[in-house]
Backbone as CSV, one residue per row, in Angstrom:
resi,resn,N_x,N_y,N_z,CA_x,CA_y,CA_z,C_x,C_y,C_z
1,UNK,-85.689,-217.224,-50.615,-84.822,-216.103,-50.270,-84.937,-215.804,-48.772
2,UNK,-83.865,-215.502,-48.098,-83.613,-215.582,-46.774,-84.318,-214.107,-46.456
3,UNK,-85.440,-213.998,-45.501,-85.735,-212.264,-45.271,-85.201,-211.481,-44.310
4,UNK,-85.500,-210.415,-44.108,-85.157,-209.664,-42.655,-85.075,-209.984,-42.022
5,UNK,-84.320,-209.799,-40.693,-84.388,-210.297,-39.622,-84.925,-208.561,-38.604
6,UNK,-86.015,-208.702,-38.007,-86.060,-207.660,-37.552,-85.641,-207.557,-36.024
7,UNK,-85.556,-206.452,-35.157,-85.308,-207.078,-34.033,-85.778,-205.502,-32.905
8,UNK,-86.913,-205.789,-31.941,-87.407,-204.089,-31.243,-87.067,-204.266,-29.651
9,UNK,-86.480,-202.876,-29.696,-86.514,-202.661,-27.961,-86.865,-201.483,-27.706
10,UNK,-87.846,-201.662,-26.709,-88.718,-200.444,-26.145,-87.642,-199.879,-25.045
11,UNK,-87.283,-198.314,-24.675,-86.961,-198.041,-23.714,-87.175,-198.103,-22.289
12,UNK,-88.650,-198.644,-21.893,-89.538,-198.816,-20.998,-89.869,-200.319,-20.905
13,UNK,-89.524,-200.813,-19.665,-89.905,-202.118,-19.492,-91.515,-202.725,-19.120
14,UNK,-91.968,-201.722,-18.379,-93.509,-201.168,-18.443,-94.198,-200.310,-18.549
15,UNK,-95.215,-200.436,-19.134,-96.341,-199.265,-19.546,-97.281,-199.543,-18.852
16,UNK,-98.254,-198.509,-17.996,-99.799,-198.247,-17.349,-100.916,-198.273,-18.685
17,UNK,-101.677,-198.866,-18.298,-102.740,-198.952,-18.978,-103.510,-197.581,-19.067
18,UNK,-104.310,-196.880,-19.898,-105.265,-196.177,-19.697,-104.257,-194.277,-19.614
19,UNK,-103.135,-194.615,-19.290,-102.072,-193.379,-19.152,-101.371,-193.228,-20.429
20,UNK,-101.470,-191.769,-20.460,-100.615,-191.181,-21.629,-99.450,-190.992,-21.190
21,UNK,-98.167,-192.147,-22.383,-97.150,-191.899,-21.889,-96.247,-191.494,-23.369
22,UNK,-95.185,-191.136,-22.923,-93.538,-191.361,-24.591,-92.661,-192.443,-24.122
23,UNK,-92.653,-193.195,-25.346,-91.506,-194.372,-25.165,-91.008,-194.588,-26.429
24,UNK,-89.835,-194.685,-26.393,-88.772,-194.934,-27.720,-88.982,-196.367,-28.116
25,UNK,-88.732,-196.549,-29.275,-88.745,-197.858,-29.862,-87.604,-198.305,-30.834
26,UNK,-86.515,-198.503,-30.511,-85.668,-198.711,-31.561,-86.124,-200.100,-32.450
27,UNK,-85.877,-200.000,-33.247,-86.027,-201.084,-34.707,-84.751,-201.533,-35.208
28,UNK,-84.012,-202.753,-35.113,-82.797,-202.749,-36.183,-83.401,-204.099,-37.117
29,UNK,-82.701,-203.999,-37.690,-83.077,-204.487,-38.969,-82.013,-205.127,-39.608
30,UNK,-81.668,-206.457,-39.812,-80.334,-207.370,-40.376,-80.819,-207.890,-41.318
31,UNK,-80.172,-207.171,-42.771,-80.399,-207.922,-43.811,-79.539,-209.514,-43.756
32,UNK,-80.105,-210.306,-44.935,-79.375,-211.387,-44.991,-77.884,-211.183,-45.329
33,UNK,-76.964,-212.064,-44.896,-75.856,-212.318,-45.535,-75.416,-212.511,-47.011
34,UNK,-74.750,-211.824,-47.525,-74.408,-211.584,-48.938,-73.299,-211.576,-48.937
35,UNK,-72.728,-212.350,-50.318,-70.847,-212.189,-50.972,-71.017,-211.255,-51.375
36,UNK,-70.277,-210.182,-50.738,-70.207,-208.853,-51.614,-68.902,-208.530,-51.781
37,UNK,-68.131,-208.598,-53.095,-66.882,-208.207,-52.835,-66.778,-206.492,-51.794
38,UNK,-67.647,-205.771,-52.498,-67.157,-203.943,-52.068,-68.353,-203.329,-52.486
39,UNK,-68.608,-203.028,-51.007,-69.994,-201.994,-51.323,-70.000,-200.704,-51.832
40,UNK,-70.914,-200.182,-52.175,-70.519,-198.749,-52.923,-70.426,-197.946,-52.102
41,UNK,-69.333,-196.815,-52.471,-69.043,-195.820,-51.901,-70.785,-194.838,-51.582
42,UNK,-70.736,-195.106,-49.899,-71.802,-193.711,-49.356,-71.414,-192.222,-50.400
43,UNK,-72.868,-191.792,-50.266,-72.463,-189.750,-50.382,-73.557,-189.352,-49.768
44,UNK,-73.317,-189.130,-48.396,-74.489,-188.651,-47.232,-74.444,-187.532,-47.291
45,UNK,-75.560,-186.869,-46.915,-75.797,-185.588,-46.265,-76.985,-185.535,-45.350
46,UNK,-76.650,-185.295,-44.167,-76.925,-185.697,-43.107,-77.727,-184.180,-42.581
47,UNK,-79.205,-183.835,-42.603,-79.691,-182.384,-42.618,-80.685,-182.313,-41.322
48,UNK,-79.623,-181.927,-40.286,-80.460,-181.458,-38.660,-81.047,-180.776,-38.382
49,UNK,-82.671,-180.741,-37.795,-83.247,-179.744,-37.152,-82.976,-179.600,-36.576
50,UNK,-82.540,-178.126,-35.984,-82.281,-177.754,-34.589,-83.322,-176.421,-34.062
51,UNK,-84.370,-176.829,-34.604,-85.533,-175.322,-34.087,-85.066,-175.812,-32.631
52,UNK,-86.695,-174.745,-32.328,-86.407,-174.743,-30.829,-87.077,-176.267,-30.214
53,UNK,-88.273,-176.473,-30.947,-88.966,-177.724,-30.639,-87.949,-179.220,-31.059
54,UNK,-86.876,-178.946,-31.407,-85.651,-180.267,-31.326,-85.125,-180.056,-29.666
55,UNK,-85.251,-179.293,-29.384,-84.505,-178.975,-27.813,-83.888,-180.483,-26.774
56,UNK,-83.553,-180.336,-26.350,-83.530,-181.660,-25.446,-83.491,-182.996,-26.090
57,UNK,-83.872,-184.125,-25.474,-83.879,-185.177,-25.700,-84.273,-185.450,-27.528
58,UNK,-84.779,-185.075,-27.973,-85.196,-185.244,-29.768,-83.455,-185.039,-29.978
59,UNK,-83.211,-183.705,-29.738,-82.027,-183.441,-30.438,-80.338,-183.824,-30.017
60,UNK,-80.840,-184.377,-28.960,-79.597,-185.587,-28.124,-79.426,-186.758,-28.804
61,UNK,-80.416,-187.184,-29.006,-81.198,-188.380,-29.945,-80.531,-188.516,-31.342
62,UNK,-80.649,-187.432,-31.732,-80.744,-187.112,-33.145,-79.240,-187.086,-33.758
63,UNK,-78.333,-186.459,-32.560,-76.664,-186.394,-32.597,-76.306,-187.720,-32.596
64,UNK,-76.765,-188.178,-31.137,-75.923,-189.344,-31.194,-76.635,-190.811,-32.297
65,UNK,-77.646,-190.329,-33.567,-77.583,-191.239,-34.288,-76.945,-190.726,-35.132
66,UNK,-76.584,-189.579,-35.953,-75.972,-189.753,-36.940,-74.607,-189.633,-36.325
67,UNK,-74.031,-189.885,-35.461,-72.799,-189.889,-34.863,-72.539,-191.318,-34.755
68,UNK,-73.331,-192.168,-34.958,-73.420,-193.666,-34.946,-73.202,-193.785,-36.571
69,UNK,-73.807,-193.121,-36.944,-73.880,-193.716,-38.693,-72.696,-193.149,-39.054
70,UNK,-71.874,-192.082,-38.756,-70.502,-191.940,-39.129,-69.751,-192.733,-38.757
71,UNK,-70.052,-193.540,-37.959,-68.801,-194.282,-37.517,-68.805,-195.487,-38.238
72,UNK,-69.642,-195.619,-38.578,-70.170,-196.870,-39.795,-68.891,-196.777,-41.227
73,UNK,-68.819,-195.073,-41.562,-68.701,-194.787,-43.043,-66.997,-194.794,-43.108
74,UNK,-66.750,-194.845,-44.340,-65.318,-195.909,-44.390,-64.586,-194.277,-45.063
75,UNK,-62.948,-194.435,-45.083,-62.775,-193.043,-46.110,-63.211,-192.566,-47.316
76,UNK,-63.609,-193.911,-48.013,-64.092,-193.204,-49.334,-65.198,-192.494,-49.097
77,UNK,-66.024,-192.720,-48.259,-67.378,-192.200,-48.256,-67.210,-190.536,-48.420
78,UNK,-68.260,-190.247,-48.853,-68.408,-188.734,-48.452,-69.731,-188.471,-47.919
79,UNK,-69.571,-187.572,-46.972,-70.290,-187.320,-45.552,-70.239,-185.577,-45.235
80,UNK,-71.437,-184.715,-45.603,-71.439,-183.506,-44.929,-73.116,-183.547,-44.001
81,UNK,-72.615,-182.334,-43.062,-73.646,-182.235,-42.637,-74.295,-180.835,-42.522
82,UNK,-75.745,-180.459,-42.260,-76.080,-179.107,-42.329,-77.454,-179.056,-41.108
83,UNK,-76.928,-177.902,-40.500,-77.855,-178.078,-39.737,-79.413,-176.911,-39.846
84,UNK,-80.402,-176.700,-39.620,-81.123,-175.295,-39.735,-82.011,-174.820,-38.401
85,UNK,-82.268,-174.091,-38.300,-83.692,-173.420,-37.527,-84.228,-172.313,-38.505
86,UNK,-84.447,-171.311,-37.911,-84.738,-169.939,-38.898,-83.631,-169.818,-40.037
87,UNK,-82.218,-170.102,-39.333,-80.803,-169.801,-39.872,-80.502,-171.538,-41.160
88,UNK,-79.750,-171.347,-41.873,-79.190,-172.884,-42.395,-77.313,-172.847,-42.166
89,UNK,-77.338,-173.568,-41.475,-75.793,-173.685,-40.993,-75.026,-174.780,-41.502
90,UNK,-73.780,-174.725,-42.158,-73.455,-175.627,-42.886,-71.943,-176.130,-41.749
91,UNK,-72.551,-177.123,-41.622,-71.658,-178.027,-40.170,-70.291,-178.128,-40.481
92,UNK,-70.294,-178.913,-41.444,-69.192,-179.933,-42.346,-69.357,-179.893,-44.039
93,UNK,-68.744,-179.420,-44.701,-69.139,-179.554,-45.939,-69.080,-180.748,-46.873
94,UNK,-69.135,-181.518,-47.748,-69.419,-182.480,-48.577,-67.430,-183.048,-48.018
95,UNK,-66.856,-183.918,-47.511,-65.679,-184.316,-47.956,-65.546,-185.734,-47.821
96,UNK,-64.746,-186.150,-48.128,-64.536,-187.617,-47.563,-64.767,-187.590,-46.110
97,UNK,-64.670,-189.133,-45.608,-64.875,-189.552,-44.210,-63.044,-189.522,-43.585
98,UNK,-62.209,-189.163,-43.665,-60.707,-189.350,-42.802,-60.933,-188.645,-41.820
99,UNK,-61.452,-188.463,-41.260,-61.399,-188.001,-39.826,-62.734,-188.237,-39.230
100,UNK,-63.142,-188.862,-38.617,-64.348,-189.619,-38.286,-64.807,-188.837,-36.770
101,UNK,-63.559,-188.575,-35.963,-63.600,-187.764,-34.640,-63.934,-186.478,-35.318
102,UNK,-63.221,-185.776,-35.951,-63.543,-184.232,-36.699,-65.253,-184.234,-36.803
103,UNK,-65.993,-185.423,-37.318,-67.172,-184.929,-37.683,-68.098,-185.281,-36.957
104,UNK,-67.672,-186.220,-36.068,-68.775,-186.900,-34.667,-68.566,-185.169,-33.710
105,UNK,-67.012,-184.123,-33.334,-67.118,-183.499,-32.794,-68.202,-182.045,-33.314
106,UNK,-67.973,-182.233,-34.877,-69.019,-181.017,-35.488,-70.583,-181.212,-35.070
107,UNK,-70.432,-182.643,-35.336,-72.224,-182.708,-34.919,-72.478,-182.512,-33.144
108,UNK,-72.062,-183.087,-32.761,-71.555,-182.549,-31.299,-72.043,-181.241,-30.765
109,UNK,-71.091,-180.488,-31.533,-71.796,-178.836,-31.147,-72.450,-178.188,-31.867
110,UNK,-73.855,-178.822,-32.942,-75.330,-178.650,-32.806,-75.778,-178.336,-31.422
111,UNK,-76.664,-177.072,-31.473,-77.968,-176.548,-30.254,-78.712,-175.932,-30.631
112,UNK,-80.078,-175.969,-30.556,-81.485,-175.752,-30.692,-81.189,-174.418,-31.095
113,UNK,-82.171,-174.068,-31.656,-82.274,-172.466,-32.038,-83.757,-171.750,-32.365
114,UNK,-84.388,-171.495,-33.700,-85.337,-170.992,-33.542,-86.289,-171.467,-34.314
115,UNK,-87.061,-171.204,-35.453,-87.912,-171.615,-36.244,-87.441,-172.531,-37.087
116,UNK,-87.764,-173.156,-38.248,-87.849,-174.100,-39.030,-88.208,-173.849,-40.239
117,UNK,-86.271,-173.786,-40.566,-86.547,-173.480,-42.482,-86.128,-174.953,-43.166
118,UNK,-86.717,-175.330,-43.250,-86.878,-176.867,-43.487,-86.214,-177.009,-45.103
119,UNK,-86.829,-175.913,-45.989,-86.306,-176.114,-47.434,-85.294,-175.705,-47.243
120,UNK,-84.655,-174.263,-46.813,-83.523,-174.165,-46.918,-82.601,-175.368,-46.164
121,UNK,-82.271,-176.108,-45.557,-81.983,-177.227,-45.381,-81.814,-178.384,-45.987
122,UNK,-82.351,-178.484,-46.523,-82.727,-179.627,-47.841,-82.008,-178.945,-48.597
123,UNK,-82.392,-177.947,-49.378,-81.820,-177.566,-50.437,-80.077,-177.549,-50.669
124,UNK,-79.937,-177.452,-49.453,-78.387,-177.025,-49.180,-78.013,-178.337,-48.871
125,UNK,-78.658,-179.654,-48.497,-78.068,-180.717,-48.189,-77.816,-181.710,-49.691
126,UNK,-78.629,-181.126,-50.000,-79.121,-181.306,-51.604,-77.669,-181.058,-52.296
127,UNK,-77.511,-179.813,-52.796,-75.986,-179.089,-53.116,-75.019,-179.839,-52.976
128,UNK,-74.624,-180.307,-51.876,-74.085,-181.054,-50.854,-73.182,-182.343,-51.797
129,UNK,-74.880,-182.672,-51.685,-74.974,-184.781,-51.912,-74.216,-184.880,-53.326
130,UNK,-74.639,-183.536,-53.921,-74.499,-183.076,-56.119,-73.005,-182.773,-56.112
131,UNK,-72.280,-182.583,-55.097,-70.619,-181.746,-54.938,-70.129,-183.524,-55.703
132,UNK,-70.338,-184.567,-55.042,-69.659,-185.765,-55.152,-70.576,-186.587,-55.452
133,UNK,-71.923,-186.281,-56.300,-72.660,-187.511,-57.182,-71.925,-188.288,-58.317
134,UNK,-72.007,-189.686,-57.829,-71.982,-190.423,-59.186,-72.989,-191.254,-59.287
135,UNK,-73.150,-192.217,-60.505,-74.413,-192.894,-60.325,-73.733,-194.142,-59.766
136,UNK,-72.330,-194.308,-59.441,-72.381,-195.552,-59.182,-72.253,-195.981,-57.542
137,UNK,-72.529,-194.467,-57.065,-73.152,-194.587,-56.054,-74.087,-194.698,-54.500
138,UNK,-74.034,-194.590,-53.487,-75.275,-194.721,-52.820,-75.426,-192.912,-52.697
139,UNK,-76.368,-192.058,-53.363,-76.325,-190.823,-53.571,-77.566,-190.493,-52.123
140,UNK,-77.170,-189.817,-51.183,-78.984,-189.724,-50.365,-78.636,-188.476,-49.275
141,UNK,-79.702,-187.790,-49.222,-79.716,-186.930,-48.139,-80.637,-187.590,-47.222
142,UNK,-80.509,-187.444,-46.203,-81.066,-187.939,-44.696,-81.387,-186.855,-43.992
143,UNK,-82.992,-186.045,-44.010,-83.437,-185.224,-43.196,-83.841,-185.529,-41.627
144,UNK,-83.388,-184.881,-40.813,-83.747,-185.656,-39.770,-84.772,-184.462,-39.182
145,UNK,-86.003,-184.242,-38.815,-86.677,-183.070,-38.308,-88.215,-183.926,-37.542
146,UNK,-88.851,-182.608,-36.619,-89.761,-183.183,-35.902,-91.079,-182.824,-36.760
147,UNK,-90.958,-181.340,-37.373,-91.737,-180.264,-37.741,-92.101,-180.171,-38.534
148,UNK,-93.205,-179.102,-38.698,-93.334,-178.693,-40.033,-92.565,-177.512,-40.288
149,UNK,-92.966,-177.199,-41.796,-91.815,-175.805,-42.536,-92.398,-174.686,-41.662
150,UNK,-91.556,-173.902,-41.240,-92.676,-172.395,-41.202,-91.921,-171.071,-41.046
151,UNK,-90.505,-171.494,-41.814,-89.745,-170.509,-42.403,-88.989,-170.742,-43.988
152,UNK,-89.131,-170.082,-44.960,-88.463,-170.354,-46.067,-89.972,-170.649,-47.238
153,UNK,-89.567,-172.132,-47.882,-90.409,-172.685,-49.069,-91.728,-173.428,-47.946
154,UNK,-92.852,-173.002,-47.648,-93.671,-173.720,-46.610,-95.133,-174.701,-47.408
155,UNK,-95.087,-174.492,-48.365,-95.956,-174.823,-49.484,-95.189,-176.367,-49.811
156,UNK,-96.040,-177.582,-49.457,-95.543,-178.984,-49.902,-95.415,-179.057,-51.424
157,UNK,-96.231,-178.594,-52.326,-95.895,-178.906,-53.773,-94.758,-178.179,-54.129
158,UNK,-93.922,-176.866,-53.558,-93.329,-175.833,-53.745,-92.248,-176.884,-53.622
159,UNK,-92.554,-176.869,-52.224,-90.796,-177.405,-51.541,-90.304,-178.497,-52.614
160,UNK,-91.175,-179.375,-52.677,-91.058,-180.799,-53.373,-90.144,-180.932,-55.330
161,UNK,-90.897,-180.007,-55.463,-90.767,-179.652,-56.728,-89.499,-178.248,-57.450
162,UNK,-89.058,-177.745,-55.883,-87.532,-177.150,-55.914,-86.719,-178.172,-55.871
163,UNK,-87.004,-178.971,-55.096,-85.854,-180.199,-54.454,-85.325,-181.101,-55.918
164,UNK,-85.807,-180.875,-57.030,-85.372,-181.419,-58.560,-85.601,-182.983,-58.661
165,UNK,-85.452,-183.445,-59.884,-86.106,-185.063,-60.275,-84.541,-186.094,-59.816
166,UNK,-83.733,-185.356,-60.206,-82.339,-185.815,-60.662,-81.677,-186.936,-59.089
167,UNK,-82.794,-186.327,-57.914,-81.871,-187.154,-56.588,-83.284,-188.201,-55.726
168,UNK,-83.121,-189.440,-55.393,-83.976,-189.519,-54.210,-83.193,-188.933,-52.974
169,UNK,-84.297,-189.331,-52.218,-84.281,-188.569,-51.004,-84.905,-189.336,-50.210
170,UNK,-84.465,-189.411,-48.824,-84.849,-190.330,-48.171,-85.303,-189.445,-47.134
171,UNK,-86.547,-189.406,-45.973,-87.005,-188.399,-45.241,-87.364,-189.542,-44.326
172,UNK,-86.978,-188.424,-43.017,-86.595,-189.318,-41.612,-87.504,-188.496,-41.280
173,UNK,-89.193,-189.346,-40.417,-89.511,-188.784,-39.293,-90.215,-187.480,-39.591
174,UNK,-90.597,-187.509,-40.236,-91.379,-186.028,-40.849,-92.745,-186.685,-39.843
175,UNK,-93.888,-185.478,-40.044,-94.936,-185.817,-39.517,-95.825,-186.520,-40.702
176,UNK,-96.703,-187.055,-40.268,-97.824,-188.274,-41.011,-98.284,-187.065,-42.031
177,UNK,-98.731,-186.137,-42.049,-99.431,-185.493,-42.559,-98.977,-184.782,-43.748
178,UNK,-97.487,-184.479,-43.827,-96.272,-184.290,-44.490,-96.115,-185.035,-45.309
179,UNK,-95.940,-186.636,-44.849,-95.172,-188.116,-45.526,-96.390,-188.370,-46.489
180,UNK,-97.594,-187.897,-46.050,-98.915,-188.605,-47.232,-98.505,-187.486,-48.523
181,UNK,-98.773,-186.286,-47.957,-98.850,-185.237,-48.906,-97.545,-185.074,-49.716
182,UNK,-96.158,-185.907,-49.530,-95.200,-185.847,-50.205,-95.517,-187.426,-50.849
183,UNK,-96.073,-188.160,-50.649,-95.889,-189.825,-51.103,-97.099,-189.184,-52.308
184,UNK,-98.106,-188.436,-51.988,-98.978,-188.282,-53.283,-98.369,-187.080,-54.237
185,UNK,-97.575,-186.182,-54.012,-97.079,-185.051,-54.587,-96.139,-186.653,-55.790
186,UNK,-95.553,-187.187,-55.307,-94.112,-188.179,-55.821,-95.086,-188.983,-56.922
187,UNK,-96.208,-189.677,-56.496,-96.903,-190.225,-57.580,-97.489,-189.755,-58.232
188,UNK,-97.160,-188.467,-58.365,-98.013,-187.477,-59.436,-97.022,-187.170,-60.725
189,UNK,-95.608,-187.207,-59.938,-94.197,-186.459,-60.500,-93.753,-187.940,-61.508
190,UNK,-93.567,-189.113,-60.818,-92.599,-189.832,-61.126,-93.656,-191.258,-61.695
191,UNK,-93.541,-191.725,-62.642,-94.365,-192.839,-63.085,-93.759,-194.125,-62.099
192,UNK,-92.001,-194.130,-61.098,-92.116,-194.942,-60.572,-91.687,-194.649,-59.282
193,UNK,-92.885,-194.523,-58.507,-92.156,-193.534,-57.213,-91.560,-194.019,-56.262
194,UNK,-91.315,-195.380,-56.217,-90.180,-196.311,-55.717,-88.519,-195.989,-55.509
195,UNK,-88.233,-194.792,-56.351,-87.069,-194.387,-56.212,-86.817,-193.732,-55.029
196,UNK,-88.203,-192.985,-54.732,-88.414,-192.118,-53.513,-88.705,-193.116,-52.528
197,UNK,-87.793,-193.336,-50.859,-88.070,-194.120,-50.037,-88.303,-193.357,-48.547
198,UNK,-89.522,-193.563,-48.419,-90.253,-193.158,-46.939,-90.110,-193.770,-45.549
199,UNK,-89.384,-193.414,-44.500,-89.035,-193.721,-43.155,-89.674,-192.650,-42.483
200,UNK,-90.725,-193.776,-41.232,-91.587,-193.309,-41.018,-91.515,-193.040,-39.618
């Protein structure tokens, strides 16, 4: 079987030894070639931090990827987005993809704000993904955040266990400390916790 093809570029052409520095690392990743007549219809929900600690460059970052991944998604898809800080702001609501400019401009005017209600976010992206679930197909919310909770559900077994059995969930970028304590909360819940997929 033919595998991944992976492929990395650092933003920085050199690094100092011995100095603390930040450098981006993009990763893409080319699956093999497949006859596929028709892939399944996306149902994204796409859930932005915008505390104050997204400010700047994280949250520049953060637009212009899921502004990349819309441009990917075809009309059938359905695509909302929600953004939070203290507040949960609902960008775009659950609709099809026909207007692809309409929703690259919503995410667009995302800006930083204040604390980090992380469940309420989820929860509502959650709602969202359930407006246009079917099983036949690709069902996922995509959290994108730097932080931890520290407005709303702040308790990891709490949050985890509001969020219901019925959806995976795919979590972008959470902190290490978060991703363990949700990867062991999941193998406690689910006899196969493979449904649940961790991006790290």
């Amino acid at each position: 079987m033919e595998q991944i093809k992976v492929d990395l570029a650092l933003d920085k052409t050199f690094l100092l030894h011995g100095n603390k520095q930040v450098a981006y690392l993009m990763v893409k990743l080319a699956a093999p070639e497949q006859i596929v007549k028709e892939r399944p219809v996306q149902n994204f929900s796409f859930v932005i931090d915008r505390s104050g600690s997204m400010s700047g460059e994280k949250l520049d970052y953060t637009k212009k990827a899921v502004t990349f991944a819309v441009g990917h998604l075809r009309p059938q898809d359905y695509c909302s987005v929600v953004a939070f800080d203290d507040m949960v702001t609902m960008v775009a609501p659950s609709h099809k993809v026909e207007n692809k400019d309409a929703l690259k401009m919503a995410v667009e005017s995302i800006y930083p704000g204040g604390s980090t209600n992380l469940s309420g976010g989820m929860l509502l992206g959650l709602r969202e993904v359930k407006l246009a679930h079917k099983e036949n197909q690709i069902n996922r919310v995509l959290l994108l955040t730097d932080g931890m909770a520290n407005v709303g559900v702040t308790d990891h077994g709490a949050w985890w266990r509001r969020r219901g059995k019925w959806q995976p969930v795919r979590l972008i970028s959470l902190p290490l400390d978060w991703v363990m304590t949700l990867k062991k909360i999941c193998c406690r819940q689910w006899p196969r916790p493979a449904e649940v997929t961790f991006i790290i």
